[in-house]
C-alpha positions in Angstrom: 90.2 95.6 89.6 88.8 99.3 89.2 91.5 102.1 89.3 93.2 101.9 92.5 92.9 105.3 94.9 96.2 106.8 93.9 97.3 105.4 90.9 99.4 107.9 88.7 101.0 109.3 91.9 105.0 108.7 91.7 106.8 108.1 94.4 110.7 108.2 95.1 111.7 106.2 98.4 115.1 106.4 99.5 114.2 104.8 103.3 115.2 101.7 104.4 114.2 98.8 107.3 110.6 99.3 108.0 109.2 102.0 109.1 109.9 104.2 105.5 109.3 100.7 103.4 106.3 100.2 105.3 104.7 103.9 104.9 105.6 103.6 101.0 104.3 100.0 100.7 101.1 101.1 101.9 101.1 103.6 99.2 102.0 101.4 96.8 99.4 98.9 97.3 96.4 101.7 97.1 98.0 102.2 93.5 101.0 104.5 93.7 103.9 103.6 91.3 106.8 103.3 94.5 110.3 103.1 93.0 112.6 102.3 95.5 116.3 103.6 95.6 118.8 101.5 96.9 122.8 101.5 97.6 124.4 98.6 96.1 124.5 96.8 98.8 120.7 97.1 99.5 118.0 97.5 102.2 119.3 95.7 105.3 116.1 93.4 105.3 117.3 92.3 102.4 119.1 89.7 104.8 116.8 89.6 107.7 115.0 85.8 108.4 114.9 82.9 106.0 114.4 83.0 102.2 115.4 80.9 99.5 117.1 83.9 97.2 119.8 85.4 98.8 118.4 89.8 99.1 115.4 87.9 99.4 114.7 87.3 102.7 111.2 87.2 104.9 111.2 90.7 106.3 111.9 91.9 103.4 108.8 90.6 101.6 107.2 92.2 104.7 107.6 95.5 103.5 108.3 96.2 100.1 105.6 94.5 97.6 104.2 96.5 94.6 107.3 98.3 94.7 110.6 98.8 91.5 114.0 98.8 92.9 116.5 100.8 91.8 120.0 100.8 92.8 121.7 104.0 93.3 125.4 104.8 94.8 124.8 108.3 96.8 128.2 108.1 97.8 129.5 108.2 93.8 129.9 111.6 92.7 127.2 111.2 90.0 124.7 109.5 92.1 123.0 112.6 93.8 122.4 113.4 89.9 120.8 110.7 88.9 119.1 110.5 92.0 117.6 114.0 91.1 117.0 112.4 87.8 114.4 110.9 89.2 113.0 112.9 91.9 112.6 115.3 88.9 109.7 113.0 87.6 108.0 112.4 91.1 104.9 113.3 92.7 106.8 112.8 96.4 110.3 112.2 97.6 110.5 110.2 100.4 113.9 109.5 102.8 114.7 107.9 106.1 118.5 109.9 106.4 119.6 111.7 109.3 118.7 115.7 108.2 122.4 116.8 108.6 123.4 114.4 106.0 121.5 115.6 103.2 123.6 118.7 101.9 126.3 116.5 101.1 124.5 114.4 99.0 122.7 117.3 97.4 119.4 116.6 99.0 118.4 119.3 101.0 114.5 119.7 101.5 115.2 123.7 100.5 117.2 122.9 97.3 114.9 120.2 95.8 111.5 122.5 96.7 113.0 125.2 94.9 114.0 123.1 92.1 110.4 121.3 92.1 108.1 123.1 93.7 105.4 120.8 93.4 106.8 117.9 94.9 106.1 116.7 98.6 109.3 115.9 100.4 108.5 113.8 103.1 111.3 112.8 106.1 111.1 110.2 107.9 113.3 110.6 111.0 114.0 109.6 114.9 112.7 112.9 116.3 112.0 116.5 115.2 115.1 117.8 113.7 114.5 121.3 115.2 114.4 119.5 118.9 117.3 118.4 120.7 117.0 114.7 119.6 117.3 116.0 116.1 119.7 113.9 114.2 120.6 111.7 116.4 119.7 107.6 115.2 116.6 105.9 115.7 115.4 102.5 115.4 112.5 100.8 117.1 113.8 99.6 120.5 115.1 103.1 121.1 112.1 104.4 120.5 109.9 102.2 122.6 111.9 102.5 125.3 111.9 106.9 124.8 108.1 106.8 124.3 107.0 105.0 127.4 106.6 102.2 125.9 108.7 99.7 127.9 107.6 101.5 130.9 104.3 100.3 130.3 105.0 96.9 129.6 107.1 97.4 133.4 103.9 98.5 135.1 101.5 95.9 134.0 103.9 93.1 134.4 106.5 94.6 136.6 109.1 93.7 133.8 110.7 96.4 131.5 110.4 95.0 127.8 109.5 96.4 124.7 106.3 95.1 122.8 106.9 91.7 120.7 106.3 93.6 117.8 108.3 96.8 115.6 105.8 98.8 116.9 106.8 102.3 116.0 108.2 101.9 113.3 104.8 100.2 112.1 103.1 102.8 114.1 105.0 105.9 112.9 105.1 104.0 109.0 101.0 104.3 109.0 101.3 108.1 109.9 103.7 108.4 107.4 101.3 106.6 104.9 98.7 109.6 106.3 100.6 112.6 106.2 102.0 112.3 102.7 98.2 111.2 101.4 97.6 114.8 102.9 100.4 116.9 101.7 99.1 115.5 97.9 96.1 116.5 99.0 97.4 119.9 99.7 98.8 120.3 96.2 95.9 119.3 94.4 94.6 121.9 96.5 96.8 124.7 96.0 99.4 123.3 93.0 102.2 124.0 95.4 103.6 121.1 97.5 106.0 121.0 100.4 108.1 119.6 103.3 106.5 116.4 105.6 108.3 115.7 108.7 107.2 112.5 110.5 109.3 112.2 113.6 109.3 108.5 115.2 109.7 109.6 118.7 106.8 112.8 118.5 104.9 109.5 117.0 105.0 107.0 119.5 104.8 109.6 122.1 101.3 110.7 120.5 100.3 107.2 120.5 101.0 105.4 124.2 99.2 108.7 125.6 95.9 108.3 123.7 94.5 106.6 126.7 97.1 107.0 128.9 98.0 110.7 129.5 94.5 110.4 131.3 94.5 112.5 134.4 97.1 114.3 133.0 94.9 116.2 131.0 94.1 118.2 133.6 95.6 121.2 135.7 96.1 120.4 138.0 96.6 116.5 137.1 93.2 114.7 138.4 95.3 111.5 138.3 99.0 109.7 137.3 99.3 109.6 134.1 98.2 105.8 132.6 94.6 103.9 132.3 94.3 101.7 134.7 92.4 99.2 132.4 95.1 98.3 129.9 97.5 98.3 132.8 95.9 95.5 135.1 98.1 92.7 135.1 94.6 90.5 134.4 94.2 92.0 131.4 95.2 89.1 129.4 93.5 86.1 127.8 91.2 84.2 130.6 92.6 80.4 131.1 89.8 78.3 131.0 90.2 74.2 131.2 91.2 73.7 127.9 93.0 76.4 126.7 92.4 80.5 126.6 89.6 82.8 125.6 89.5 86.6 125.0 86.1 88.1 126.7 85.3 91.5 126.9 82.4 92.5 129.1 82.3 96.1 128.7 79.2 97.9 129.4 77.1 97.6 132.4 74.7 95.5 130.4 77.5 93.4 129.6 78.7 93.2 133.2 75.1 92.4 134.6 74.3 89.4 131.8 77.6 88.0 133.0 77.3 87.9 136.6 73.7 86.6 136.4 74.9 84.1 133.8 77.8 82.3 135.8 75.5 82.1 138.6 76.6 84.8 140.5 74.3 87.3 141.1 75.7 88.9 143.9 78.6 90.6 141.7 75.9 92.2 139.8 75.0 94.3 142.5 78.2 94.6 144.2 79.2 98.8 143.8 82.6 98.2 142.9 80.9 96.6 139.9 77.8 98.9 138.8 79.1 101.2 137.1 82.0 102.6 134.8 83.7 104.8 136.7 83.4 101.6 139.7 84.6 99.4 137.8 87.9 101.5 136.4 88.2 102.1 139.9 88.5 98.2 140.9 89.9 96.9 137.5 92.6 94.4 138.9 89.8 93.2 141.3 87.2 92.6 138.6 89.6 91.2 136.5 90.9 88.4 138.7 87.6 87.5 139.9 86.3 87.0 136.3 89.6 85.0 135.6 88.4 82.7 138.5 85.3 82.6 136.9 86.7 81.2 133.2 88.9 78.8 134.5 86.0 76.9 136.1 84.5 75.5 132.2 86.1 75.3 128.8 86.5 77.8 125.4 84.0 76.1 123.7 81.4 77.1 127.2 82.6 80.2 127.3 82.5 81.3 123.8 78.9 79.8 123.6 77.6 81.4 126.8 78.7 84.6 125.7 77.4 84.3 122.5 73.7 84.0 124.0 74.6 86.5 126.2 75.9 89.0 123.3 78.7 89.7 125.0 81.9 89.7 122.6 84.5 87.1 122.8 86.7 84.7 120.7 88.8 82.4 120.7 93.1 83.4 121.5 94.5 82.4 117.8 98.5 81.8 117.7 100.3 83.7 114.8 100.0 80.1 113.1 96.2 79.8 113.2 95.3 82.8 111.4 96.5 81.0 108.0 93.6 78.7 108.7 91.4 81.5 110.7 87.8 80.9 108.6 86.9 84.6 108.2 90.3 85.1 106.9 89.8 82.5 104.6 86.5 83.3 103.6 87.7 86.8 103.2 90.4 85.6 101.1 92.5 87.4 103.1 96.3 85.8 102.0 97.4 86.3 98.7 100.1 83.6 97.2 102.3 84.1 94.7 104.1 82.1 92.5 107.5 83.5 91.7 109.5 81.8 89.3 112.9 81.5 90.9 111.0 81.4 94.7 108.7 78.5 94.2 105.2 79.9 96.1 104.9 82.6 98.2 102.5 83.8 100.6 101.7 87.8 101.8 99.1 89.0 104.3 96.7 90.7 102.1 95.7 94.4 101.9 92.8 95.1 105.0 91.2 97.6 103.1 88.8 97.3 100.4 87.7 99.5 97.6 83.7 98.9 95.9 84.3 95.1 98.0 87.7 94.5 96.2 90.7 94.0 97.6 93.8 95.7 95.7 96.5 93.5 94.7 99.6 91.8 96.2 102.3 91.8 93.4 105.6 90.8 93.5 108.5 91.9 95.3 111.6 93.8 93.6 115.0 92.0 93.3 117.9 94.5 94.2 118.0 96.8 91.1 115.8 95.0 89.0 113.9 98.0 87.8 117.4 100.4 87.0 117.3 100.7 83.3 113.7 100.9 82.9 113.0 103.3 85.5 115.7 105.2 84.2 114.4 104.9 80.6 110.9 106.0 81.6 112.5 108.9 83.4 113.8 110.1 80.0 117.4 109.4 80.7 119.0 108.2 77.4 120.6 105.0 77.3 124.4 106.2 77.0 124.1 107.9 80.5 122.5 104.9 82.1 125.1 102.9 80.5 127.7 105.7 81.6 126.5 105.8 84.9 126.2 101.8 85.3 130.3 102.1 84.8 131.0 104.9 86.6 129.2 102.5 89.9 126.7 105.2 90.0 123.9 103.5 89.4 123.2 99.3 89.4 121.1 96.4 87.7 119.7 93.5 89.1 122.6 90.9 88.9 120.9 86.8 89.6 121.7 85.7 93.1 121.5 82.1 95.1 121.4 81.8 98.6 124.6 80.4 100.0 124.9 77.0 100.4 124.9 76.0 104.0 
């Protein structure tokens, strides 16, 4: 395809598990070259869920396509070097480690600025290193739970989970994606680049109160904080006969169309009904009385009657329908992949497009497979690769099976 958004841009990611590999694999697939820096043992996801290659496994592939992997020991006395080798050629540095442990590998944001003053350093961290939290560790659950998250899963269901998804880290990997895009933005501005925080915490906090800090914007509060839409415990899928549909009357048209459609024209004029505010007001009420409604016919009645009565709805896909979903088919949504010690593989696709392409899904780096030639295009000579390679400074990708069961 046509040159991708940010190719040229050079990118140095020393993050691991998803949230960092995510933000970088985002750049990565609108054209940045990503080389990833790994310890020898390599990203934990290497080993998370099935695969057929062992450092090769499904949530792996999640996050890290279009990247090179590079293996690098920060704990070797000469791997901070070489490390800096390669920063020294990069457009961003980007690092998931805890702030007070980057002196004593020689990474300190101050150090590395002043060295290269033009590169964006972007960490990726649990919480706002100047903030109590700071430093302390961070993965998802932790998070959810700190954010609110959990809590609103309690008050629509009445049980205290977190959302069956890695939600901030996905969440707070995006607005990594975003802030570094705007610190190289920055430079090309000014030619001077700079220091990124993206705190997970700060993140997710930013996100559950879009909607839900509601009253709270006030002062003195005009409500509890939370939207009492997205907290009804009918906001769900509708059962109908046969199976579940997703409708979403919204609009006082949409509400009006409905209730004279089913037949029930009574609940078009009924004032907990008319109106926005009314409705917001009697959500759980509404709610349950439409999920009455539904359960009355089948999808295939309800998705037709709300398609004459241009009120949106669809049918509830499991995770294993969309492979067979016909817009994302038509879309050509999946991209497959056949890799020659894997057998075929398949990816979700980039969402985005650019002039009606869809960038490329390429293939995903074994555990130091790119060493040397990263190295080598860095303009390190071959007897320090080699010299650091025996040192255990620096790794290459060395063939692996999966275990035998």
């Amino acid at each position: 395809m046509s040159q991708l958004p940010l190719q040229g841009i050079r990118i140095v990611d020393a993050s691991v598990v998803v949230m960092g590999p995510y933000a970088s694999q985002w750049l990565a697939d609108l054209g940045a070259e990503v080389i990833k820096v790994e310890s020898p043992e390599g990203d934990s996801t290497r080993y998370t869920g099935p695969g057929h290659e062992n450092g090769m496994s499904a949530l792996f592939l999640g996050v890290n396509r279009n990247k090179k992997s590079v293996v690098i020991d920060l704990k070797n006395p000469e791997g901070p070097a070489a490390l800096r080798q390669l920063i020294a050629t990069a457009d961003v540095f980007m690092h998931s480690m805890r702030p007070q442990k980057l002196g004593a590998v020689g990474l300190d944001p101050e150090a590395l600025l002043a060295a290269f003053p033009k590169l964006v350093f972007a960490g990726l961290h649990g919480f706002t290193a100047s903030g109590p939290y700071g430093g302390k560790p961070a993965y998802d659950d932790i998070i959810q739970g700190l954010s609110g998250s959990a809590a609103l899963m309690q008050q629509q269901s009445g049980v205290a989970r977190y959302f069956p998804c890695i939600a901030a880290d996905k969440t707070s990997g995006l607005v990594a994606a975003m802030a570094i895009m705007a610190a190289l933005m920055k430079r090309q501005a000014t030619g001077v680049g700079g220091m990124v925080e993206v705190p997970m915490f700060e993140t997710m906090v930013a996100f559950n109160l879009v909607e839900n800090f509601y009253g709270e914007h006030f002062e003195p509060p005009l409500s509890a904080p939370g939207y009492p839409r997205v907290l009804a415990d009918w906001r769900r899928p509708y059962r109908t006969s046969d199976g579940y549909v997703c409708m979403m009357p919204y609009t006082n048209a949409h509400w009006q169309k409905f209730f004279q459609g089913v037949g029930q024209p009574e609940l078009a004029s009924d004032a907990r009904f008319t109106s926005m505010p009314a409705r917001t007001q009697h959500i759980e009420a509404l709610y349950e009385i439409t999920g009455h409604i539904v359960a009355q016919h089948d999808t295939a009645h309800w998705l037709a009657l709300c398609e004459r009565l241009e009120i949106p709805a669809a049918r509830m896909n499991t995770l294993a329908d969309l492979k067979t979903d016909p817009h994302l088919q038509a879309t050509q949504f999946f991209a497959e992949l056949d890799d020659p010690a894997m057998g075929a593989l398949r990816f979700p696709g980039v969402p985005v497009l650019f002039d009606g392409e869809r960038p490329p899904v390429n293939s995903v780096p074994r555990l130091g497979e790119h060493t040397h030639d990263v190295f080598a295009q860095a303009g390190v000579s071959a007897d320090t690769v080699s010299a650091w390679v025996a040192s255990g400074a620096v790794k290459a990708h060395e063939a692996q099976k999966m275990p035998t069961p």
